[in-house]
N, C-alpha and C positions, 0 to 999 in steps of 0.2 A: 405568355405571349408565344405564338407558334412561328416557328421559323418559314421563309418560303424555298420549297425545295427549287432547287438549282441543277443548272447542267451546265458543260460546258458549250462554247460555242463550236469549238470542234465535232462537235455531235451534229451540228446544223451543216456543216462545209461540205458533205455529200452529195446534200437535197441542195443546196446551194447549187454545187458543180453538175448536175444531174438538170435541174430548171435552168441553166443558162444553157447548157447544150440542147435542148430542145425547146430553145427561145421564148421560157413564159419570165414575162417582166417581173422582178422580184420587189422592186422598190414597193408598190403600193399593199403587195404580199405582207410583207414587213413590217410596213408604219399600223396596215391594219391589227398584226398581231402584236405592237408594242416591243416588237425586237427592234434597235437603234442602227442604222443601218452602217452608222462607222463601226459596230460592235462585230458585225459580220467578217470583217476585214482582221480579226485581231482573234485567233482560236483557242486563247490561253483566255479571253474572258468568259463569264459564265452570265448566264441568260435565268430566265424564272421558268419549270420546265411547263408548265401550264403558257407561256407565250411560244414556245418551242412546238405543242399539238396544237396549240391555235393553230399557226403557222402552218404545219403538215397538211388539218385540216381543209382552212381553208385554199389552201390551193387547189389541192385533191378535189373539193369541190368545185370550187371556180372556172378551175382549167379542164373539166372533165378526167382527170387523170386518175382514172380507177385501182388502186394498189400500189399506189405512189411510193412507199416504203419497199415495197420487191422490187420494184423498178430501180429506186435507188440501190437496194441490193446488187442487184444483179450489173449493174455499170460500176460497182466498187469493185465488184469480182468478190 
């Protein structure tokens, strides 16, 4: 039996804080990618890391936001 690799939800709170400041709706983000959106709010839980690039994914396509990961970069500093 193989385990499913994990991350933390801390990993997510960037893209999180990075998508509410430039107002793309996270909820249906979310439900699409099987991340629970009480789980968002709590950074010490950990997520499946395969819902985690759903996640990246589809927003980066959705919302047009081409390099979504350097963008979040670059707003962490």
């Amino acid at each position: 039996m193989s385990k499913t690799p994990l991350i933390r939800v801390s990993v997510l709170r960037p893209y999180i804080n990075f998508l509410t400041e430039v107002g793309v709706p996270l909820d249906r983000h979310l439900r699409r990618s099987k991340i629970p959106l009480f789980f968002a709010d709590d950074p010490a839980k950990f997520i499946p890391t395969a819902s985690f690039w759903s996640f990246a994914g589809e927003v980066e396509k959705r919302e047009a936001l081409n390099n979504l990961s350097m963008h979040v970069a670059l707003a962490e500093g």
